[in-house]
N, C-alpha and C positions, 0 to 999 in steps of 0.2 A: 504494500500500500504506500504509494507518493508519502513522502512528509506535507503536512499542511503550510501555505503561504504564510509566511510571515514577513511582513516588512522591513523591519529590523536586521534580517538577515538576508535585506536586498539591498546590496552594492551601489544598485541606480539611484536609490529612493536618496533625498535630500538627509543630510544629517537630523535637523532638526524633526523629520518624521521618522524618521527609525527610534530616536530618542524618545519621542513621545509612543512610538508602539509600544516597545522595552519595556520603559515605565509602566504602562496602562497593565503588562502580565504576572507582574511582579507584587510579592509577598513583602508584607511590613520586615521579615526576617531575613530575607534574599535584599533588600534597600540595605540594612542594618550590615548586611554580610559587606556589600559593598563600600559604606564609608567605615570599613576597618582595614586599614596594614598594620600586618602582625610581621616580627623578626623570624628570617630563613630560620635562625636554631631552633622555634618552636613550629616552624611549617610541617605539613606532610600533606603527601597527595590527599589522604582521608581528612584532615583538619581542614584542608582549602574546600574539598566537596563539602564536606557535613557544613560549614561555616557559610559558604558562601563570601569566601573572605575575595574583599576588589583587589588588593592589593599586598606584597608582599618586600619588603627591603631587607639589604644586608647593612648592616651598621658596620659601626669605624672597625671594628675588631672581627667582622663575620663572613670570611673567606669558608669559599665549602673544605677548605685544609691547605698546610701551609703548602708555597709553591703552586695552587694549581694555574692550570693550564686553561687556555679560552673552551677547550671543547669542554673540561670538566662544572666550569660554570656553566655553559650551555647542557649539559644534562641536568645538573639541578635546577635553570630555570623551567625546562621544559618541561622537568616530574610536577612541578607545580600548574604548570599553565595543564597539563594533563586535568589535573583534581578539579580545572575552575571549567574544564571542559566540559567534565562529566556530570556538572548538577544541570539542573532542569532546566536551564536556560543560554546553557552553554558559553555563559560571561564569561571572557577571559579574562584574567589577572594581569595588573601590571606589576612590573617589577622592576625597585627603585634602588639607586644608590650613590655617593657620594662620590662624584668625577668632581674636586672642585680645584685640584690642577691637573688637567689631565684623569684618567682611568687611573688614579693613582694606587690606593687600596687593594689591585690588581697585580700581582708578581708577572712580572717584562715587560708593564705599561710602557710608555713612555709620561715621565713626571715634567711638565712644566713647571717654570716659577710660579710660587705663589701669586697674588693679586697686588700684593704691597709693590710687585717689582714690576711689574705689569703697567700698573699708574703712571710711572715714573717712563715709560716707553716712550717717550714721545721729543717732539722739536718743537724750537721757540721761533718765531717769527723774527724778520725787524724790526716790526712795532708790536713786540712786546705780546703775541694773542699765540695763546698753545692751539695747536696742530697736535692733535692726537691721534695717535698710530692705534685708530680702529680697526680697522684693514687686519692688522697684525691680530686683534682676538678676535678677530673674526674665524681667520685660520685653522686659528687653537681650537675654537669650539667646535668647528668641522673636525680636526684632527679626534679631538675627547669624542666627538659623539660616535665616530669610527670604531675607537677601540670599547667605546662603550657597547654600540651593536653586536661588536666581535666576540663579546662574551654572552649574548641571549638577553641583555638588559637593555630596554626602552626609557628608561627613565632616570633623569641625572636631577639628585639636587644641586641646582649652580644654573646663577650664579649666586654668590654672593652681592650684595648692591650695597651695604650698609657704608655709611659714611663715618670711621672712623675718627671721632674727634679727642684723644685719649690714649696713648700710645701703652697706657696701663694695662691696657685690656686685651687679656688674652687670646682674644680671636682679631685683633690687627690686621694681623699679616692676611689674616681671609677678605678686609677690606680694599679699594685700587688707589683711595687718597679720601685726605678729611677734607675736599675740595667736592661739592653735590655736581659741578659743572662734570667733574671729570667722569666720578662713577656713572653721571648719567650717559654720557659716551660711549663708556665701557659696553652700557647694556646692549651694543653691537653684537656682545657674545653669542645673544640669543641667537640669530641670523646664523651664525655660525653652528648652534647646536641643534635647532629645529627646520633651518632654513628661512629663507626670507619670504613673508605675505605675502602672498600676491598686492599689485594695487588696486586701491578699490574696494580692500576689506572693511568689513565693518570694526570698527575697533572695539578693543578689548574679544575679539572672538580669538579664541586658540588655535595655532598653526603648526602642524608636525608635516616635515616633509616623509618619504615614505622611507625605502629600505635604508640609508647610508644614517639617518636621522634621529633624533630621539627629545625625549618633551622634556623641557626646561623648569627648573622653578624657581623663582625670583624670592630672595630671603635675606634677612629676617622681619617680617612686618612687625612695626615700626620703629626707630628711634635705637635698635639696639646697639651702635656705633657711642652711643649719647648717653650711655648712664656714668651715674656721678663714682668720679675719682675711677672709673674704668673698670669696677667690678661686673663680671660676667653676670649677664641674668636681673641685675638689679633696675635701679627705678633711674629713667632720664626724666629729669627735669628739666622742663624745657617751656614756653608757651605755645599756643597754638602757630602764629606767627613762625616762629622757631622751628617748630617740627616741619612748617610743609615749607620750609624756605629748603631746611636744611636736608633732613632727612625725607622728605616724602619723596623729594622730583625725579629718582630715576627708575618707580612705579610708575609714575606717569609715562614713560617712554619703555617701560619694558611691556608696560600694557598694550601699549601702540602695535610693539613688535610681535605681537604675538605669543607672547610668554603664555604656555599653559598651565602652570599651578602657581602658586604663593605660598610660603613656608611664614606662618607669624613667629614672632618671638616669644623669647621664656622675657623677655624683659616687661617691664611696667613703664607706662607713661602718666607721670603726677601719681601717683600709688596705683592707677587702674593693670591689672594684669593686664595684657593683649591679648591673650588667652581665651579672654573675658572680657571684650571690648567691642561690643556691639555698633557703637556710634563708630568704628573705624572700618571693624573689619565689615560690616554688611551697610552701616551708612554710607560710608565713603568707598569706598574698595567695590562693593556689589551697584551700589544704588547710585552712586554721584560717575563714579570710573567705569561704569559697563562693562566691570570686569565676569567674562562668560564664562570662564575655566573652575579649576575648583580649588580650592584652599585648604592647606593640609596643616594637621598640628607641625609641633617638633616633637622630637621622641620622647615621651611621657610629658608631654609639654601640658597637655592639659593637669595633668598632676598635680603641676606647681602651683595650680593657681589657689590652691591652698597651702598653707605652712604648719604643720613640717608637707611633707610632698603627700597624695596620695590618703590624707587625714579625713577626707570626707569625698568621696570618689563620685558618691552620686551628687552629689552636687558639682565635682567638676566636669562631670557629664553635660548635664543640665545647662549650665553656664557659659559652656565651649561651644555646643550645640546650637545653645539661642545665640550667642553673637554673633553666628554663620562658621564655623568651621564644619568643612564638608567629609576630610576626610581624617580619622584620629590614628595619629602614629603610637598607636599603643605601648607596646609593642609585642608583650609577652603577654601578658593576664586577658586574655582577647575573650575568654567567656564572661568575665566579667562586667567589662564594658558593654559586650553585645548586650546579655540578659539585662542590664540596667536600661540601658536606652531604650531597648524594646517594651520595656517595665516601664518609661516615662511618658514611650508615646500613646500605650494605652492606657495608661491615667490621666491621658489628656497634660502634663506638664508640659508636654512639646508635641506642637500640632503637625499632621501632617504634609499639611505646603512646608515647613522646612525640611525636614523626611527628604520630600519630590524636589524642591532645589536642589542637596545637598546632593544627591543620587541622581541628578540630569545636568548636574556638571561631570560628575564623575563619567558617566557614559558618553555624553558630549569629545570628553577629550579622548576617549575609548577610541571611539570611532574615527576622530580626525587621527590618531596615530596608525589606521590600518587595524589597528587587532585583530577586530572580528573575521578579515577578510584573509590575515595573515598572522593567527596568534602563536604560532611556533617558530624557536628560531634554527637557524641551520648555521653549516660552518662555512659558509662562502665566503664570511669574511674575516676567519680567524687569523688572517699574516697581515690583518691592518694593526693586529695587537702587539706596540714596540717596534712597529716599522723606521726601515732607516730616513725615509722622507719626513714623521714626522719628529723621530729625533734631530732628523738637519733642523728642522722648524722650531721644535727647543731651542736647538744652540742657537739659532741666531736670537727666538728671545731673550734669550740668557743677556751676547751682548747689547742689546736694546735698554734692560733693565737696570745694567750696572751704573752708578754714578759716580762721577770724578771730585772727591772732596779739599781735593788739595794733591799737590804737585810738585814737590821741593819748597825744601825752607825759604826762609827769605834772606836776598842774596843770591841761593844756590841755581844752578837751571833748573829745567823740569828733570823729574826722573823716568817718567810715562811719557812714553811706551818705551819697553826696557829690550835692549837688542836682546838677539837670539843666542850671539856667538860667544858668551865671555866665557872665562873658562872651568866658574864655581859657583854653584848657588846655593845658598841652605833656605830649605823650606824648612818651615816651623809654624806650631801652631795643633791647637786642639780640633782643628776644621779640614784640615788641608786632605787630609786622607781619611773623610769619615762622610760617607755617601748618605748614611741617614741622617746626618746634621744637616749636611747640605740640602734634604731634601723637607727636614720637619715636619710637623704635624699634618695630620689626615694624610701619609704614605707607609703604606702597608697596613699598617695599625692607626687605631684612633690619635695615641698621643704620639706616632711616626716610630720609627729604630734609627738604633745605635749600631755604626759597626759598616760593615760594605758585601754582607752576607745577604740579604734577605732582597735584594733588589737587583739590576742590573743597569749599567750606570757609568760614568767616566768619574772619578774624583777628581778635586784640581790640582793636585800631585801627580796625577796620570797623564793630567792633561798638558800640566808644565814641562814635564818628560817626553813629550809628545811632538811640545811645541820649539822644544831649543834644538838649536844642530845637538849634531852627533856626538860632534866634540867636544860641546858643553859637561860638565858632570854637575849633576842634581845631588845633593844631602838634605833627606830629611832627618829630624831627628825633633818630634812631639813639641821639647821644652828642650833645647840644649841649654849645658853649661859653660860657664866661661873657658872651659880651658879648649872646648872646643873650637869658641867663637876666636878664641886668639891665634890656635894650629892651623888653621885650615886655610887662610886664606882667603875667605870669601870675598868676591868683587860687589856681593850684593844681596840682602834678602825677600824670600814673601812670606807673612809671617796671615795665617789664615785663623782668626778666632770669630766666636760670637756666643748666640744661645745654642741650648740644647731646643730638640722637640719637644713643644706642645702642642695641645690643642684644649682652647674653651677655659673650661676655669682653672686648669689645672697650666694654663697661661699666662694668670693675674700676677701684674709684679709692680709692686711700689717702688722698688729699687732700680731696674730694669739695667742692670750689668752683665757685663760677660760675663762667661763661666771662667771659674780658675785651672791653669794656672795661666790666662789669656794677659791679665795686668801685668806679670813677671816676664812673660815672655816680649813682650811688647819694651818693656825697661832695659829688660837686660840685651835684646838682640839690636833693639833701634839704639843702645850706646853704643854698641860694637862697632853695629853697620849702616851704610845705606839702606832703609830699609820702605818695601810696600806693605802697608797693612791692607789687608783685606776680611770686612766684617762678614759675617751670615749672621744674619737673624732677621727675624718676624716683625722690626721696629724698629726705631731710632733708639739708640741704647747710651749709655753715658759713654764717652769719650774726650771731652777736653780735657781732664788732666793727664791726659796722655801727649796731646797733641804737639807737644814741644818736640817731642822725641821723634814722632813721625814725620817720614819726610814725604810719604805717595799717602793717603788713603784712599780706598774704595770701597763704596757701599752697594753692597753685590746682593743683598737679602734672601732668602731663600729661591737657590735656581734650577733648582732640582737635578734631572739624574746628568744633565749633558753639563761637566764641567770644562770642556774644552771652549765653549762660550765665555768663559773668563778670562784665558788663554788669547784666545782671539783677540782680547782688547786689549789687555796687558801687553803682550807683544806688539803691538802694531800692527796686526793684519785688518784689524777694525777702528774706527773712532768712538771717543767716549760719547756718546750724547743724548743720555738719561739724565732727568731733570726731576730735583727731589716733588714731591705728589703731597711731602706731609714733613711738618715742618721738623727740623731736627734740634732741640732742646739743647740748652747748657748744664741744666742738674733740672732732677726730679721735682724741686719746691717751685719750676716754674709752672710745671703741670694743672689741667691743661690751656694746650696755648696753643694755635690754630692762625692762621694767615687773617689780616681783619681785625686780631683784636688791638684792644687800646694800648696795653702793655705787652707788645711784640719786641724779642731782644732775644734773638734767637741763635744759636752757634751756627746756625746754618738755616737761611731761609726759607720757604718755601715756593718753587720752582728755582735753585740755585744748582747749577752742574759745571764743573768746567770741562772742555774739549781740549783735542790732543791736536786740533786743527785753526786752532786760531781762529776760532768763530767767536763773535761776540756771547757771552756763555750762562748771563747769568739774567733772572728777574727779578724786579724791586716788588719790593713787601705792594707798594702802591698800585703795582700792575693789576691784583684780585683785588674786588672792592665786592661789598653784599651792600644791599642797597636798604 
């Protein structure tokens, strides 16, 4: 016997009427299934059938085992898309995860630079007006959504949009500058990760191109760059004024572009959780923005919006749910949530029209990503994952990102760009040959790896050995001692320190210094020798009392796995022409301090870079103004 006609599962039929069929056969419990993503380690083919669950992610820590390979993701997303096959309606499931440099989480990815370094990508006019290298994350996001495809996943949270004003704050390095001009630029990425709208869209509708592609999600709603003293998760204080100057506007432009979801934050604006924030996320966001797509928590994100976490569950139900969040990143306690919510909406606490928005954005974006037509994935594309085209595309972000802080003493020439041919170098430094430093948080792991194991990857020790003649000889040695510094000889040193990995709050730094023994190293090698310093880290970190001693620095921020993009510049084969995105402090008590404000007195301005080319190099505080 034929199967019966159904609309929903005709290709021809307009989205909006497959939507509304879907909807019209579906169960209060199969709706409920759908605004839930539960974590892979509690997934099973039977848990996605029985549950009806929409959605599935792997978290910072949730590889199906260490090392795997693109096909072995692609069998566990498929065991799932199986289960979501097999209920009554044959929903597929999407499955999400965190590309937010690169497929990074991923073993062979290729790791882009963070977003901090990203910002910083760009050229200065001669009147003074940044030229931003969109173009360049455009690339990237095409690159990340390739290798995202390549493992069976559809769905990337990233980008990040938030506007770092706070250099405290441990998710920094996830923002592209405390400048709203820039990051709204940024939001090019999308284009890159979903493809570009057609023209003529209606705005705010959601756009996934098909197989190379994958749906974006614009994060964290709202103000999470803006809480006070830069603690993670806390409360921005701000006016209204304030937030949509500062933090709202590159919503507005990722809406434009087609962004399919919205990630809100754990953070509060004036004490309101966002969580829990109705007048934002469904006034403004749904009803003022015509935003069509659907809005997801963060990961137990509704939890928080009581304290301690999780202290009164049904009412963070309740609360997430009325202010429009459509779909909840649970992520484990997934029967839980279901039976409450289902428990709410038939005691009438939450009425059905939110139910049907909530679950006709969800399927809306189903449907523009292909699923139903195409919900399993194959390995056709499994050699885009770590390919060498888009590692070329790393390194030359790499040298995009770096920026030139200084260049020989005063008096002295420059010392950059450093020949190839001398006859001694000593590397040094806690960075130089540690691939998970260089690459930091959200790679491989939530809070990133230590070591040059767990990834694959150029260090800038590889890359410096790589890049000298032959007849050069390289010495590394961590932290050398004096008696080394005085036998050897050296014509020269690169001495490579910064942070370790983090990620989130496990980020938060009042002090915001290098790690040890990066101060010693710096003292003891820059009195020796002629020496380049070169930082890693996720921020602008202390450094003028050092500064006498140095004679090159460069602020290289996290560049992930291609470290011959460092190389490139230091040597000469590139120009320097990164320009800082976020202003670089003298000490921590002047925190925070942002381009604009009244007491600006900054060791290093914002938009300041010098070139190795004799370009005019640098922007005056005056050139950004907020009105």
């Amino acid at each position: 016997m034929a199967e019966p006609y159904m609309r929903y599962k005709d290709s021809n039929q307009p989205i909006e009427v497959r939507v509304k069929d879907l909807l019209s056969r579906m169960t209060l419990e199969e709706k409920v299934g759908q605004m839930t993503q539960i974590e892979r380690d509690v997934a099973t083919f039977d848990i996605v059938k029985t549950y009806n669950i929409g959605s599935v992610l792997s978290g910072g820590d949730s590889a199906p085992f260490p090392r795997a390979k693109a096909e072995d993701w692609i069998s566990v997303v498929n065991g799932f898309q199986d289960g979501a096959l097999s209920t009554r309606l044959g929903i597929p499931m999407i499955y999400g995860i965190d590309a937010v440099h690169g497929h990074a989480n991923v073993f062979n990815a290729t790791v882009f630079p963070h977003n901090i370094g990203l910002g910083v990508a760009r050229q200065v006019s001669l009147l003074f007006l940044f030229v931003i290298d969109a173009e360049l994350v455009r690339r990237i996001g095409a690159a990340t959504a390739l290798e995202v495809r390549a493992t069976g996943i559809r769905y990337a949270f990233a980008p990040c949009i938030a506007v770092c004003r706070d250099p405290r704050w441990g998710r920094c390095y996830e923002s592209y500058s405390e400048d709203p001009e820039i990051v709204r630029e940024m939001t090019d990425i999308i284009f890159g990760l979903q493809g570009e709208n057609p023209q003529g869209s209606l705005n705010g509708v959601p756009y996934v191109g098909q197989r190379e592609k994958v749906a974006a999600c614009a994060k964290h709603f709202v103000g999470d760059g803006g809480t006070t003293r830069g603690i993670n998760e806390n409360n921005t204080v701000i006016d209204t004024a304030g937030l949509f100057k500062i933090h709202m506007p590159a919503y507005f432009d990722a809406i434009s572009k087609g962004v399919s979801t919205i990630m809100v934050s754990y953070s509060s604006w004036n004490g309101v959780k966002m969580h829990a924030n109705r007048n934002l996320v469904t006034g403004f966001l749904k009803n003022t923005l015509q935003f069509k797509g659907f809005i997801i928590s963060d990961w137990e994100g509704i939890d928080r919006i009581t304290y301690p976490a999780h202290a009164n569950y049904t009412y963070s139900v309740l609360a997430s749910i009325r202010a429009g969040i459509d779909m909840v990143m649970v992520p484990r306690k997934y029967t839980e949530f279901i039976d409450i919510l289902i428990s709410l909406v038939k005691n009438k606490h939450i009425n059905m029209e939110r139910i049907n928005d909530a679950v006709k954005r969800i399927l809306r974006v189903k449907f523009t990503m292909g699923l139903f037509e195409n919900p399993m994935a194959d390995t056709s594309l499994v050699n885009e994952l770590g390919s060498q085209a888009h590692r070329e595309l790393a390194r030359e972000a790499v040298r995009k990102t770096l920026v030139l802080l200084k260049n020989g003493k005063e008096g002295d020439g420059p010392v950059l760009p450093l020949p190839k041919g001398r006859s001694k170098i000593l590397v040094a430094g806690t960075h130089a040959h540690n691939l998970g430093y260089q690459c930091g948080g959200w790679t491989i792991n939530w809070q990133g790896f230590h070591g040059n194991d767990d990834n694959r990857g150029v260090t800038i020790l590889d890359a410096i050995k790589s890049a000298v003649d032959t007849t050069t000889e390289v010495i590394f040695k961590e932290n050398p001692d004096q008696e080394l510094l005085n036998s050897e000889h050296f014509t020269h040193a690169i001495i490579v320190v910064g942070e370790t990995p983090y990620a989130e709050t496990d980020g938060d730094s009042q002090t915001l210094t290098m790690i040890e023994p990066g101060h010693a190293v710096i003292s003891n090698v820059c009195g020796a020798l002629k020496c380049v310093v070169v930082v890693i880290s996720g921020r602008p970190i202390v450094i003028e009392p050092y500064m006498a001693h140095i004679d090159a620095l460069v602020a290289a921020w996290l560049p992930g796995t291609e470290g011959q993009g460092v190389t490139d510049v230091l040597f000469g084969d590139y120009d320097f022409t990164g320009k800082l995105a976020r202003t670089w402090f003298r000490n921590v008590s002047q925190l925070p301090m942002n381009v604009g404000d009244q007491h600006y007195d900054p060791l290093f301005s914002f938009g300041f870079g010098l070139t190795t080319n004799r370009v005019p190099d640098s922007v005056t505080t005056s050139a950004v103004r907020y009105e």
